[in-house]
TORMAR-739714 format. One record per residue (C-alpha): x, y, z; residue in three letters. Coordinates in steps of 0.1 Angstrom, whole numbers, padded with zeros to 4 digits, always signed. Layout:
XYZALA...
***
This chain:
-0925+0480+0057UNK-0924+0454+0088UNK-0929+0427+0070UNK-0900+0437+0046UNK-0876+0448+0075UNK-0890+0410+0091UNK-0878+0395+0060UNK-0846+0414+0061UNK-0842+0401+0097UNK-0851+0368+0088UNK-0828+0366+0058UNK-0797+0382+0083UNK-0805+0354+0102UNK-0805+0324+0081UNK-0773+0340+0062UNK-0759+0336+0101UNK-0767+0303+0100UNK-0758+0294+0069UNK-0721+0308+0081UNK-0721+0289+0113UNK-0723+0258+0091UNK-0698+0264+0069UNK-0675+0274+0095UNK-0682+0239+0109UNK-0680+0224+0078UNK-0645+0236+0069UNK-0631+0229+0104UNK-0641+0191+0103UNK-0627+0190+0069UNK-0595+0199+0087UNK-0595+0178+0115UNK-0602+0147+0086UNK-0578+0161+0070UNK-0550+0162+0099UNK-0564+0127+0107UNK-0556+0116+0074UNK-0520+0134+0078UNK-0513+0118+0113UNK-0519+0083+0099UNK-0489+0066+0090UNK-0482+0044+0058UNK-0479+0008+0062UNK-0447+0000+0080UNK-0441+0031+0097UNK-0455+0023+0130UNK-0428-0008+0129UNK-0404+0012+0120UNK-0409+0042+0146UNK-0412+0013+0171UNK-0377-0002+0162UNK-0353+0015+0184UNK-0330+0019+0154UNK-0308+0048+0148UNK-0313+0056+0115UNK-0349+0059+0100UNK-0358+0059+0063UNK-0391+0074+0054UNK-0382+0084+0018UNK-0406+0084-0006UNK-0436+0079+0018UNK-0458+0105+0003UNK-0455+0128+0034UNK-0468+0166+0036UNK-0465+0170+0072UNK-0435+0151+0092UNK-0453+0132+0114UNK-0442+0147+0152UNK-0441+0113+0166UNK-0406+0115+0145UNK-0396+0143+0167UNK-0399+0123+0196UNK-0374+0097+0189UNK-0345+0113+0207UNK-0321+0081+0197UNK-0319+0091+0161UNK-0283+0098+0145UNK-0294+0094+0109UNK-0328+0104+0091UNK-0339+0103+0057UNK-0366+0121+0044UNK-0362+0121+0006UNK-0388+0120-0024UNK-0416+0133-0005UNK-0435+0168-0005UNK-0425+0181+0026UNK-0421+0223+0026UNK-0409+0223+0062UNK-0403+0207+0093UNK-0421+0213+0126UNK-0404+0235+0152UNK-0401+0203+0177UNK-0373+0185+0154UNK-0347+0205+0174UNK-0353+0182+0202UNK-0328+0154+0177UNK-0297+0168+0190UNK-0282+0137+0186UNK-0291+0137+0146UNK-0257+0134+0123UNK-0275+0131+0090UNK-0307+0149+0077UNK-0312+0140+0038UNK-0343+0161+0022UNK-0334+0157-0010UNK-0361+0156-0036UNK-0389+0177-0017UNK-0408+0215-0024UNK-0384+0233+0002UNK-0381+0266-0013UNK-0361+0279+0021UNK-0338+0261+0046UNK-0361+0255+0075UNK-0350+0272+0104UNK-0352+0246+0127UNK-0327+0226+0105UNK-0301+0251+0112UNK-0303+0244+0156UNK-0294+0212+0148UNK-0260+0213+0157UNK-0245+0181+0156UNK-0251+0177+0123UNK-0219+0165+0100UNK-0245+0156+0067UNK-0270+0177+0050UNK-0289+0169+0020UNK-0314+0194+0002UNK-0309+0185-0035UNK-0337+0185-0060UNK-0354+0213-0039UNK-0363+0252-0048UNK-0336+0266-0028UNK-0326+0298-0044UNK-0303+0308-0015UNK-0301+0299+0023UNK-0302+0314+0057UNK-0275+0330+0073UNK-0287+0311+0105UNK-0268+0283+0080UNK-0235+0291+0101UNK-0246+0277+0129UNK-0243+0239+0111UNK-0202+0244+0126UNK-0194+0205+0123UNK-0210+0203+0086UNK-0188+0181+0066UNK-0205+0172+0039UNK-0232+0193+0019UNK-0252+0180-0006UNK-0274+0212-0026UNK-0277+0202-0060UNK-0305+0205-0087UNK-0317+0237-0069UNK-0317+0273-0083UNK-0284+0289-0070UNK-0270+0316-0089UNK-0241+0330-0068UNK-0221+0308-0047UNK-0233+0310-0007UNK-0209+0331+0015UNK-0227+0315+0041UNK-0206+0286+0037UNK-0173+0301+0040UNK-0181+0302+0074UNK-0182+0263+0077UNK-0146+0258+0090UNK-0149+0215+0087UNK-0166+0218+0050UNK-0147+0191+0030UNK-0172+0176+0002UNK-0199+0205-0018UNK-0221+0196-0044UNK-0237+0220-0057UNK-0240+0209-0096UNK-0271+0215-0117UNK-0277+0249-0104UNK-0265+0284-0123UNK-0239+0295-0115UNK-0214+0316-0140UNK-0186+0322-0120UNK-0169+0318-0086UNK-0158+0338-0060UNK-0125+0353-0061UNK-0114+0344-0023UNK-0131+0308-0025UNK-0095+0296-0019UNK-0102+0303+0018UNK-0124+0273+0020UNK-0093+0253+0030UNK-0111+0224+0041UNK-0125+0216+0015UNK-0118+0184-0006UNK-0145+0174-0033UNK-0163+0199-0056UNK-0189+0191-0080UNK-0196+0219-0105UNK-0211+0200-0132UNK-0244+0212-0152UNK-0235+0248-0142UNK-0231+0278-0171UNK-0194+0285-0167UNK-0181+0293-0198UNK-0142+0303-0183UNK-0127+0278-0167UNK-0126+0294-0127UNK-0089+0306-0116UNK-0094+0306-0081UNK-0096+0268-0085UNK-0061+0267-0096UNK-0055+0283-0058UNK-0071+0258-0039UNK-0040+0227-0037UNK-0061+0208-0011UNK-0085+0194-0039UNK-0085+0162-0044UNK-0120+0159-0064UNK-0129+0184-0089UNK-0161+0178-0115UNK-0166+0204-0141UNK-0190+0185-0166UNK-0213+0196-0189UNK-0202+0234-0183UNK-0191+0256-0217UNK-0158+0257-0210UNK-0138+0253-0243UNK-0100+0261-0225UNK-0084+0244-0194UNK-0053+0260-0178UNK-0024+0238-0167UNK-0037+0216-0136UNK-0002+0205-0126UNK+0000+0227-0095UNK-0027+0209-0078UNK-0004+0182-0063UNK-0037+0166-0042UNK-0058+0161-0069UNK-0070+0129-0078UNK-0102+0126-0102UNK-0104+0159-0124UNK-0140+0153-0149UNK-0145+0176-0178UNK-0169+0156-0201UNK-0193+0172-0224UNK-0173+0205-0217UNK-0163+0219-0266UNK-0124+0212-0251UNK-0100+0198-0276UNK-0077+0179-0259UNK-0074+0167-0220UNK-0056+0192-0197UNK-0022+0192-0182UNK-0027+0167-0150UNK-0002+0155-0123UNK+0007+0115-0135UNK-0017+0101-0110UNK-0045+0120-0117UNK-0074+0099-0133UNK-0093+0125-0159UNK-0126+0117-0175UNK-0137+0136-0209UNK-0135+0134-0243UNK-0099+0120-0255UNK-0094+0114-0219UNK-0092+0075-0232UNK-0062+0075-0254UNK-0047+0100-0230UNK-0045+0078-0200UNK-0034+0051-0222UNK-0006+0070-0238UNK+0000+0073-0203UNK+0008+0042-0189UNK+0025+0034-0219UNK+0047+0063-0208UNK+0048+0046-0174UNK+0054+0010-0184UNK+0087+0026-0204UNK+0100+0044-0174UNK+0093+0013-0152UNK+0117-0010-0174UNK+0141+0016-0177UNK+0146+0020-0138UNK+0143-0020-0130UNK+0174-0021-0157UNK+0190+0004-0146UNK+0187-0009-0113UNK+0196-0045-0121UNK+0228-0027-0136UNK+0237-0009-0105UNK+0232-0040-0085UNK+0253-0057-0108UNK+0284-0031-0105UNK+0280-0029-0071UNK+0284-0069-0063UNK+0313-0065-0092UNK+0330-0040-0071UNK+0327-0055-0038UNK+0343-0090-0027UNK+0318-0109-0010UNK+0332-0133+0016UNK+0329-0164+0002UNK+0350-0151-0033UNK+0377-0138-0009UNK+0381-0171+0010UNK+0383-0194-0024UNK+0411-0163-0037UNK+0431-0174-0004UNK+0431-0207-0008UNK+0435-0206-0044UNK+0467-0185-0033UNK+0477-0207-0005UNK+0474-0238-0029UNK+0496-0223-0058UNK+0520-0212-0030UNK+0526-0244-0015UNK+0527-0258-0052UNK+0553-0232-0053UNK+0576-0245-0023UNK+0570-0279-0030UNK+0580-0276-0066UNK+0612-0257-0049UNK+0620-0282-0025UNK+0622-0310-0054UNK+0645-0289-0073UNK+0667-0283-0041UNK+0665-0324-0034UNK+0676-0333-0069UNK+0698-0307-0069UNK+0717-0324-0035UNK+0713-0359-0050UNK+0733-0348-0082UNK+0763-0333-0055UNK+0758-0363-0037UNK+0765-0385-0068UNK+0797-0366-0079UNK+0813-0368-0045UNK+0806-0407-0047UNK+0822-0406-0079UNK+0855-0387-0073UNK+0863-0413-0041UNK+0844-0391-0016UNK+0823-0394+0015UNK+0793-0376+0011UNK+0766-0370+0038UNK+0732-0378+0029UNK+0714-0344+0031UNK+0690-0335+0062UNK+0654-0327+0054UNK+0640-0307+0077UNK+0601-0303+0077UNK+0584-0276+0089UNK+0548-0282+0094UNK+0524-0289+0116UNK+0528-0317+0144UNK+0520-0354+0130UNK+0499-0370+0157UNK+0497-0407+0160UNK+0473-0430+0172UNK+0492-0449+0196UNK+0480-0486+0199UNK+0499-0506+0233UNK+0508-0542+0210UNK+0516-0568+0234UNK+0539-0597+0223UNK+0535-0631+0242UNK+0571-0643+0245UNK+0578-0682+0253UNK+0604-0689+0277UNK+0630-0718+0267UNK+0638-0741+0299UNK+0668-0761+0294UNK+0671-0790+0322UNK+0708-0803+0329UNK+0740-0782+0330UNK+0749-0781+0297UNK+0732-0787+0266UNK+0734-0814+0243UNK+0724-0818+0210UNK+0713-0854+0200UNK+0716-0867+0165UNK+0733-0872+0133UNK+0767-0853+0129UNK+0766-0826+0107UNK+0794-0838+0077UNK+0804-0810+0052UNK+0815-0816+0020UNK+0848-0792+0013UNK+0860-0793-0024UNK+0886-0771-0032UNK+0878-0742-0053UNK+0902-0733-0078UNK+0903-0694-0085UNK+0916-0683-0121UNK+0929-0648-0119UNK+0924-0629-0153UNK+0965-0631-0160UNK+0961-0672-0155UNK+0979-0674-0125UNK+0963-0699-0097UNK+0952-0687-0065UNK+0962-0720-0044UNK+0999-0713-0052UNK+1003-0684-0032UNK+1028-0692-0008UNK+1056-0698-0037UNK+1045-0667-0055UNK+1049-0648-0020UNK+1082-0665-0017UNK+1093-0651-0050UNK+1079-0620-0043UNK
***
């Protein structure tokens, strides 16, 4: 019985051992293993040495986010996608200054907590993740403006975001979701929503409540009826492809809808469009027409005057000649009955004549005549008198007048 309860003693004792070196085993195998974590791919180091703001370490096969990343207190944006990250370590709070935190494409299967002290942050990406839910801590995010949670396992919309006052873009397609809240209107910032590869199977009415949309994507849902969407006077880009509806839905004119007959729709459209255009510019060029019709521009009215005050004086002028031959003719019958007549006064009333008066000068030669008389020196003049018989009509001779004024 010693040497069996030896034995037993001895076997306790190497069974120690053998535990010891296990233990010892297993803990190097986690420090190679955190060695092999801590060491960074090629073109980290550079990149963590770089100074700049926004650092991309997508896809760099990381299970642990290395905490020299925490350390860089100058980040605004950082990108962690396509990797296999579950969490983050408690020290990432220290990135106050962080705007954007993209972990798309990872095994999260709950909204790290540390995520949600990050204040500042305005962009948050957790797509393509196993998010069934998130945090209520999630309010604290109060400057989030853009939320990114797609691909993920959602089946009720978060009321954790309706207390995200600056919301304005959500994606949350390619999750589950059936229906929508009835007071989702009260997310009044919001702007974008992305419903696509959901399970509705009713088109949501609380949409129809919510005028600030401008983007609204309901793709590849069941939805086989789509109410009127003219009361949404903001929105722009309204997507219903691959949704058994019939035709396209009732849109404002500058909506831009995408889905099956959405196509000959728009084109109908602008045909609609082109129509009303022409008819406005005509009816327009018509106005403009009337109007200038209607009205006397200036230079119309001053070609009227003077066409007025040309035909006027045409007018006088053709007056005056009537009064002047008139006169001549009363001057030629008093001539003929043995009168005197004046010779009418034409008065002229007009403007001044003005004459260019030129000073002529005449160079006048006096005639100097030396002697006291003067005497003419040559030939005598000699003039030739014949006598000039004059034959009266009755034959009578006009030289004989003294015995015919005797007789008389």
């Amino acid at each position: 019985m010693g040497n069996s309860s030896r034995k037993g003693e001895g076997e306790d004792e190497e069974d120690g051992a053998k535990d010891g070196e296990e233990e010892k085993i297993t803990a190097k195998k986690e420090e190679v293993e955190e060695e092999v974590e801590e060491e960074l791919p090629l073109g980290v180091e550079e990149l963590l040495e770089s100074g700049d703001p926004v650092l991309d370490l997508s896809y760099r096969k990381f299970k642990k986010l290395p905490l020299r990343v925490c350390g860089l207190m100058h980040l605004e944006k950082l990108y962690l996608c396509g990797n296999s990250l579950r969490t983050l370590p408690d020290s990432i709070t220290q990135l106050q200054g962080l705007r954007t935190l993209a972990l798309d494409f990872n095994k999260i299967e709950d909204v790290p907590l540390t995520v949600c002290q990050l204040n500042n942050l305005t962009r948050l990406y957790v797509g393509s993740n196993r998010l069934m839910n998130f945090p209520p801590e999630l309010r604290n995010l109060q400057n989030l403006r853009c939320l990114g949670m797609e691909s993920n396992f959602f089946q009720r919309f978060p009321r954790e975001l309706y207390d995200l006052p600056h919301l304005k873009s959500l994606q949350m397609g390619d999750n589950r979701l059936k229906t929508l809240p009835h007071d989702l209107w009260r997310m009044e910032a919001l702007r974008g929503l992305w419903l696509y590869g959901n399970r509705f199977e009713t088109f949501p009415k609380v949409l129809l409540r919510m005028e600030a949309l401008e983007i609204l994507d309901m793709d590849r849902n069941k939805i086989s009826e789509i109410p009127s969407l003219k009361r949404l006077k903001a929105l722009r880009l309204f997507s219903y492809d691959h949704n058994p509806i019939k035709e396209p839905p009732k849109v404002g004119e500058d909506v831009l809808v995408v889905g099956e007959g959405a196509a000959e729709f728009l084109e109908l459209r602008e045909a609609r469009k082109e129509r009303r255009r022409k008819a406005a510019e005509k009816e327009a060029e018509e106005q403009a027409m009337a109007e200038m019709l209607a009205e006397e521009p200036v230079i119309h009215g001053i070609l009227k005057n003077s066409n007025s005050n040309s035909k006027q004086a045409t007018n006088e002028a053709t007056v005056a000649i009537v009064d002047i031959d008139a006169k001549e003719e009363e001057v030629q019958m008093m001539e003929e009955e043995g009168g005197c007549a004046e010779l009418p006064v034409t008065e002229y009333d007009g403007a001044e004549l003005e004459y260019d008066e030129e000073v002529i000068e005449y160079e006048k030669e006096e005639l100097i005549c030396e002697g006291e008389g003067f005497e003419y020196e040559g030939e005598e003049l000699e003039y030739d008198r014949a006598q000039m018989d004059y034959e009266y009509e009755d034959g009578e001779e006009l030289g004989d007048t003294g015995g015919q004024d005797e007789g008389a």
